[in-house]
VEXPANU-242386 format. One record per residue (C-alpha): residue number from 1; z, x, y; residue in three letters. Coordinates in pm, 1 decimal, decimal comma, always signed. Layout:
<r><nr>NUM</nr><pz>Z</pz><px>X</px><py>Y</py><rest>ALA</rest></r>
...
% end
This chain:
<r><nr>1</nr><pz>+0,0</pz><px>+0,0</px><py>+0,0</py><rest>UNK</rest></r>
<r><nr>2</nr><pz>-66,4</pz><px>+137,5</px><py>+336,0</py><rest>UNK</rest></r>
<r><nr>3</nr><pz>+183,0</pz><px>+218,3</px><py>+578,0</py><rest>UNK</rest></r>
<r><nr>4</nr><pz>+232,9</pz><px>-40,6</px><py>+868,2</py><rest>UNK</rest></r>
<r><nr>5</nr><pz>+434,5</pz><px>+103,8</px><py>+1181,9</py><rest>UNK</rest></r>
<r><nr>6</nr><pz>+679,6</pz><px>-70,1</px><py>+1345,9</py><rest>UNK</rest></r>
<r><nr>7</nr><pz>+489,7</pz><px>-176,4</px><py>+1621,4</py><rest>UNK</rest></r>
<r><nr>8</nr><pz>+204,8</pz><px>-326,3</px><py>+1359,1</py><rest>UNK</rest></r>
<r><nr>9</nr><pz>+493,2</pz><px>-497,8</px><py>+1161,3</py><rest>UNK</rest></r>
<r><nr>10</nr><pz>+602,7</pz><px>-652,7</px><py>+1523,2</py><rest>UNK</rest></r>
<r><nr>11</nr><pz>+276,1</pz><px>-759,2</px><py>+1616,8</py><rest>UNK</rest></r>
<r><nr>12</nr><pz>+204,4</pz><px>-934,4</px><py>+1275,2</py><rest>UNK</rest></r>
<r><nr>13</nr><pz>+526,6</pz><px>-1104,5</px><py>+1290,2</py><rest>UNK</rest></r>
<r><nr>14</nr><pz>+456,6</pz><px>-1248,8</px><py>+1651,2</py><rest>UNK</rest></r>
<r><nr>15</nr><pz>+121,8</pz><px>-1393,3</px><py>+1506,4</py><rest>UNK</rest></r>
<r><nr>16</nr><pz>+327,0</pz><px>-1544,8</px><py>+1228,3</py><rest>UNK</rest></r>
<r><nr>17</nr><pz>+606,2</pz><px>-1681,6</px><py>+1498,2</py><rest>UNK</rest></r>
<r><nr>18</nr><pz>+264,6</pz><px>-1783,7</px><py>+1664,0</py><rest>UNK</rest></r>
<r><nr>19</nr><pz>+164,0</pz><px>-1969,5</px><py>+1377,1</py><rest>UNK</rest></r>
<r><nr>20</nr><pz>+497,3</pz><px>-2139,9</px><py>+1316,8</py><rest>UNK</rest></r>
<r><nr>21</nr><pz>+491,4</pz><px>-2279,3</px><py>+1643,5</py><rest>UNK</rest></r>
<r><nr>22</nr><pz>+203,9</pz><px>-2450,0</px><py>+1615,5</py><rest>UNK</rest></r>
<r><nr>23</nr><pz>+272,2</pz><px>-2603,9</px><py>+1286,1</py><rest>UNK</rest></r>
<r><nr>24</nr><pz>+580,7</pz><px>-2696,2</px><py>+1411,5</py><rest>UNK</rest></r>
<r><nr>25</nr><pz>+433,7</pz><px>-2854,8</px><py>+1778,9</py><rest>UNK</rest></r>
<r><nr>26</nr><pz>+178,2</pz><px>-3069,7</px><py>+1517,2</py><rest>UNK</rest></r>
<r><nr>27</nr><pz>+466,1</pz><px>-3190,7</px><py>+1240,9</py><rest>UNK</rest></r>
<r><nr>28</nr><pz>+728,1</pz><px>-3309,1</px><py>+1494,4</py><rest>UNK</rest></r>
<r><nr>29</nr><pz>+450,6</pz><px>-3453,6</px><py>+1669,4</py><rest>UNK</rest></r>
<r><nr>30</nr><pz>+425,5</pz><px>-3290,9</px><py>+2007,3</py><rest>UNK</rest></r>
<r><nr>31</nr><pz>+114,4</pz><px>-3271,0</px><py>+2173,1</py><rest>UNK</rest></r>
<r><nr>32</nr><pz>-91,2</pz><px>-2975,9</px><py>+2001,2</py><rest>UNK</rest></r>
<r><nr>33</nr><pz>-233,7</pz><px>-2942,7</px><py>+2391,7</py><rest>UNK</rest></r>
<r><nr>34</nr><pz>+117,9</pz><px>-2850,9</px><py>+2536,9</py><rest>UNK</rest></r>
<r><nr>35</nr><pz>+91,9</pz><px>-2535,1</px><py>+2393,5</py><rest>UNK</rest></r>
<r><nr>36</nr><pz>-201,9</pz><px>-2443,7</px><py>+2580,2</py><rest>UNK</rest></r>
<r><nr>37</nr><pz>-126,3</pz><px>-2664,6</px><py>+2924,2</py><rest>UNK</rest></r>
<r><nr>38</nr><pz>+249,9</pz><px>-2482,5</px><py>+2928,4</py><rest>UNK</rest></r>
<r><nr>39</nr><pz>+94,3</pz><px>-2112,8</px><py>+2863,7</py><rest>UNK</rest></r>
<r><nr>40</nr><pz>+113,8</pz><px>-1959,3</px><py>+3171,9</py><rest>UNK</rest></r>
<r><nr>41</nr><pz>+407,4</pz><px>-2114,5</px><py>+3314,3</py><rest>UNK</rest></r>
<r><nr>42</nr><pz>+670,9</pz><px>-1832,1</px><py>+3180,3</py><rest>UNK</rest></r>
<r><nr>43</nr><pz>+443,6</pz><px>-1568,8</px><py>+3363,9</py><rest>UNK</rest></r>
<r><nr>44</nr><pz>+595,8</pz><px>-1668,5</px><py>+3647,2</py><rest>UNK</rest></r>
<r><nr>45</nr><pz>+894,2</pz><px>-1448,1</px><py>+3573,4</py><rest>UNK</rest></r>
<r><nr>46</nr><pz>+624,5</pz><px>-1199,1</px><py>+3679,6</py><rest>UNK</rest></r>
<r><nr>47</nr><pz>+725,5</pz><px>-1278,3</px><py>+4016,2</py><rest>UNK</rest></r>
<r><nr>48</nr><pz>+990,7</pz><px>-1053,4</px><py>+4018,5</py><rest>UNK</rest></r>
<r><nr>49</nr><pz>+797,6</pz><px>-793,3</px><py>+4012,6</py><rest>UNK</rest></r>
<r><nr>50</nr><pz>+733,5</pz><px>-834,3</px><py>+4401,1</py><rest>UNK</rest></r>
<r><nr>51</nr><pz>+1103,7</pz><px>-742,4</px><py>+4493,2</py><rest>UNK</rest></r>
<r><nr>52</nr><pz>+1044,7</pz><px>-435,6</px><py>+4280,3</py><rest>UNK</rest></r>
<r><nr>53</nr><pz>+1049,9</pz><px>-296,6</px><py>+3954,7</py><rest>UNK</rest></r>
<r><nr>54</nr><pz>+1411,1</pz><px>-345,0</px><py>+3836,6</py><rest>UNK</rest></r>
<r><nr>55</nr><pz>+1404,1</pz><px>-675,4</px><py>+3937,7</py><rest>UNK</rest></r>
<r><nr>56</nr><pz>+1071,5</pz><px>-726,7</px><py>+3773,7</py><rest>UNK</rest></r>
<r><nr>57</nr><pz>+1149,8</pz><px>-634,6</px><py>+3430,9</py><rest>UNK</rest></r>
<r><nr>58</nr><pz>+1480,3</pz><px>-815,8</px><py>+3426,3</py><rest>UNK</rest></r>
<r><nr>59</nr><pz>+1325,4</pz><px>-1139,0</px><py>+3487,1</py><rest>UNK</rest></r>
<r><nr>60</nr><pz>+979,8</pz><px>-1071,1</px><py>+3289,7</py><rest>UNK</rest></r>
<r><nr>61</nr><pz>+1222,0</pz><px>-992,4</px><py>+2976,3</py><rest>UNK</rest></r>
<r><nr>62</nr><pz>+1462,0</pz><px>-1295,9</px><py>+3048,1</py><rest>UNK</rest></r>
<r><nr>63</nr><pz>+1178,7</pz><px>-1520,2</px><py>+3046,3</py><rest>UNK</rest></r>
<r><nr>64</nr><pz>+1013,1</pz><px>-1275,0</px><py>+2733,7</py><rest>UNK</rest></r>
<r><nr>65</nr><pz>+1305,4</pz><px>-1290,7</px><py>+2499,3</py><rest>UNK</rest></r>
<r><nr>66</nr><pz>+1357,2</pz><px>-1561,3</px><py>+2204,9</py><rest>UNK</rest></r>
<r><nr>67</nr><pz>+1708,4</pz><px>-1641,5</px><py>+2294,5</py><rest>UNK</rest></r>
<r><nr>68</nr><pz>+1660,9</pz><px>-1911,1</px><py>+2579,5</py><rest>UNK</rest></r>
<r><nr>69</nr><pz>+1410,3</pz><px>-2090,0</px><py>+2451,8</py><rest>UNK</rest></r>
<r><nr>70</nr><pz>+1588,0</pz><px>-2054,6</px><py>+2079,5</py><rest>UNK</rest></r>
<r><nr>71</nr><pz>+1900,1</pz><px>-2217,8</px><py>+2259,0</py><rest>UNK</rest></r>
<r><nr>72</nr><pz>+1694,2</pz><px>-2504,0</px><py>+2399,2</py><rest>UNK</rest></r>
<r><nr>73</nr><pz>+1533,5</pz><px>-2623,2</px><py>+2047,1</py><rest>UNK</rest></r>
<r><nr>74</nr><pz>+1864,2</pz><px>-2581,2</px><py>+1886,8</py><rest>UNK</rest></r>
<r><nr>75</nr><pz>+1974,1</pz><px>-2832,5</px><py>+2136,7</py><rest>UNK</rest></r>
<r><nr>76</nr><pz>+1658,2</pz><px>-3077,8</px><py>+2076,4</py><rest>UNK</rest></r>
<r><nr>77</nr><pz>+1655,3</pz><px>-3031,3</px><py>+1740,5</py><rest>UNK</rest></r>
<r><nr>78</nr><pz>+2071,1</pz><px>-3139,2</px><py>+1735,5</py><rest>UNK</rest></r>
<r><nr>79</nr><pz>+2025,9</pz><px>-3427,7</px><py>+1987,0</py><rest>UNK</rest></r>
<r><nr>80</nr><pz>+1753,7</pz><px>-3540,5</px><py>+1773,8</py><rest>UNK</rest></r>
<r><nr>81</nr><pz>+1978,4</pz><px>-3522,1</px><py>+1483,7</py><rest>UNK</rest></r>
<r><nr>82</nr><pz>+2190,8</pz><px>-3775,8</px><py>+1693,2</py><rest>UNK</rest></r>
<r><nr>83</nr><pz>+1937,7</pz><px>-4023,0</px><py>+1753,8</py><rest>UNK</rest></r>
<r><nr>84</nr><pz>+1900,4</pz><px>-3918,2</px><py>+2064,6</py><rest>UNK</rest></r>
<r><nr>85</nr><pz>+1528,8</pz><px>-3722,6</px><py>+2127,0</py><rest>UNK</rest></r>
<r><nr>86</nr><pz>+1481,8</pz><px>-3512,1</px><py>+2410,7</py><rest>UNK</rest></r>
<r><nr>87</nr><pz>+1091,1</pz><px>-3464,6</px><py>+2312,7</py><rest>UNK</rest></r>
<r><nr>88</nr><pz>+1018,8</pz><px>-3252,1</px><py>+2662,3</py><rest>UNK</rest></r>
<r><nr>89</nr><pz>+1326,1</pz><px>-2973,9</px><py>+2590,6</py><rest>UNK</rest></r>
<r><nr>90</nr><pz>+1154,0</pz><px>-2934,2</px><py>+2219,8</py><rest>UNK</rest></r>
<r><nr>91</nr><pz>+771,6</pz><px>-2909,4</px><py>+2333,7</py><rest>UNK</rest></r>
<r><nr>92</nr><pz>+928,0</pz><px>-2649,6</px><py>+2625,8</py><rest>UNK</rest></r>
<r><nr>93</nr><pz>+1110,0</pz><px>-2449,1</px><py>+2346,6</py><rest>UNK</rest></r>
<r><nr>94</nr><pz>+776,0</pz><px>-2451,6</px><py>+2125,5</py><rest>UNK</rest></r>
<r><nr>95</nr><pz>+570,1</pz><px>-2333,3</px><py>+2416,9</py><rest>UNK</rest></r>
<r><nr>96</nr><pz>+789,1</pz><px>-2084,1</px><py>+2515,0</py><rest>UNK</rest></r>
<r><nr>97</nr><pz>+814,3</pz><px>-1955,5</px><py>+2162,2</py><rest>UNK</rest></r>
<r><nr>98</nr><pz>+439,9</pz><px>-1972,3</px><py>+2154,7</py><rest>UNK</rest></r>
<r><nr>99</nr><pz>+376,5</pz><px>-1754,5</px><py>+2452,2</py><rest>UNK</rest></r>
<r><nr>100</nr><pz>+629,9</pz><px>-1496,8</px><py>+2349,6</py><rest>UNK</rest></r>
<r><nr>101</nr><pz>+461,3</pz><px>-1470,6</px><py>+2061,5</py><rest>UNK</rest></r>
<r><nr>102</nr><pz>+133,1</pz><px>-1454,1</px><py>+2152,5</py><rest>UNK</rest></r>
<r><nr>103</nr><pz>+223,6</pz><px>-1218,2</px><py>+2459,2</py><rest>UNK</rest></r>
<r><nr>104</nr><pz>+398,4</pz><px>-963,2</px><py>+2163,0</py><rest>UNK</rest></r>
<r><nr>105</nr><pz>+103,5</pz><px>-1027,2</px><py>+1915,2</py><rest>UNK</rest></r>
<r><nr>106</nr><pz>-112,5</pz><px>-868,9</px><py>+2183,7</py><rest>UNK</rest></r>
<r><nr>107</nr><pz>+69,3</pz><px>-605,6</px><py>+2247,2</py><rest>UNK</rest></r>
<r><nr>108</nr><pz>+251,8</pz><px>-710,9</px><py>+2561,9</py><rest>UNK</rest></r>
<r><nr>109</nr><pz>+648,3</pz><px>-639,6</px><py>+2461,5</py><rest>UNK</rest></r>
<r><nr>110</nr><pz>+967,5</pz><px>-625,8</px><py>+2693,7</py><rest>UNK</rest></r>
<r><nr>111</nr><pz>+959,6</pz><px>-390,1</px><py>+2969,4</py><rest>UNK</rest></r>
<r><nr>112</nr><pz>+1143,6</pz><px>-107,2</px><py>+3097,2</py><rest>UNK</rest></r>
<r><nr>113</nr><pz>+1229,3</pz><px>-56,7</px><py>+3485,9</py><rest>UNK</rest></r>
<r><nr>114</nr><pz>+909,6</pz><px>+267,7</px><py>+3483,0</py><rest>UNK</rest></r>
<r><nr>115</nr><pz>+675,9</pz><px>-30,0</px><py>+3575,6</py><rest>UNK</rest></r>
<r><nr>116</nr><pz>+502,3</pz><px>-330,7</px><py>+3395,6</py><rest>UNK</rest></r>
<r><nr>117</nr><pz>+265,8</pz><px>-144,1</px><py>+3222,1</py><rest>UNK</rest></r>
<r><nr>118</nr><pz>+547,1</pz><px>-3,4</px><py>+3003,1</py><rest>UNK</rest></r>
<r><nr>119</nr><pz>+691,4</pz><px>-189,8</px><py>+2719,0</py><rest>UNK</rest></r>
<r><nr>120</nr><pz>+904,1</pz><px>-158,0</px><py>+2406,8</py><rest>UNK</rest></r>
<r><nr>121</nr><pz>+539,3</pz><px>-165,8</px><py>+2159,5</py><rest>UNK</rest></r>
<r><nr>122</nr><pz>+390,9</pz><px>+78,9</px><py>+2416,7</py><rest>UNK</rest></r>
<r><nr>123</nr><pz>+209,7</pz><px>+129,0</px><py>+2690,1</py><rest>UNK</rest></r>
<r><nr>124</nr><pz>-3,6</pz><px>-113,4</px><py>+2774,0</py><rest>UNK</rest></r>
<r><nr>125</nr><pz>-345,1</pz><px>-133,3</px><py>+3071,5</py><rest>UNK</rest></r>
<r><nr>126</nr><pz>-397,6</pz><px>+166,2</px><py>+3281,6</py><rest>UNK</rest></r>
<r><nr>127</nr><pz>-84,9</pz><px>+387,6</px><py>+3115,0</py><rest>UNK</rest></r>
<r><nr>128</nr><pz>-226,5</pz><px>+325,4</px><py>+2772,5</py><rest>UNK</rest></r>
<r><nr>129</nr><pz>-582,1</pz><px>+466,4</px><py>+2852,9</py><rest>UNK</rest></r>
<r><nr>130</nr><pz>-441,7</pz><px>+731,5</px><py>+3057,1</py><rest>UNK</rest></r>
<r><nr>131</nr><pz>-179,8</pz><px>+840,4</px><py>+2786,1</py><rest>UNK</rest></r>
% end
């Protein structure tokens, strides 16, 4: 069997995590779309990035990290298990897993206060053709 580095074994579990979100957006029955109409919405975080680079990669890896968005479909998924459905926290946790995922299948990983363009799977844009 051929050796898969870490990175590779990150970046083919995101597409799996990728995956899983969409099968579970389609069997709770969420609208497959709000995957794709909630995409871009957590690259807002990016934002920080304009009161510099500290700043930048604290709130790119808030919004970039499983935990919150983990913590809002346990809560769905437990209201739900009252009775009580809160279908818009669920379809934002499944998005927001989605993006993650896709954004880490790609390559795009947590950053590090040197600047966006370096993460904890490696550089990425300009610093990965100049390296």
């Amino acid at each position: 069997m051929p050796y898969l580095s870490p990175v590779a074994m990150q970046r083919i579990e995101a597409v799996v995590v990728a995956a899983l979100a969409v099968v579970v957006t389609v069997a709770v029955g969420y609208p497959w779309w709000s995957l794709l109409a909630l995409f871009l919405v957590f690259d807002l975080s990016m934002l920080g990035y304009l009161r510099g680079p500290r700043l930048g990669a604290t709130c790119y890896n808030l919004a970039h990290s499983y935990a919150v968005p983990a913590a809002l479909g346990a809560v769905a998924v437990v209201a739900a298990g009252y009775g009580d459905r809160i279908d818009w926290l669920g379809i934002l946790a499944v998005a927001w897993v989605f993006h993650i995922a896709v954004d880490r299948a790609l390559g795009y990983g947590l950053k590090n206060t040197e600047g966006f363009e370096h993460t904890h799977l490696g550089p990425i844009g300009r610093a990965r053709r100049a390296g």
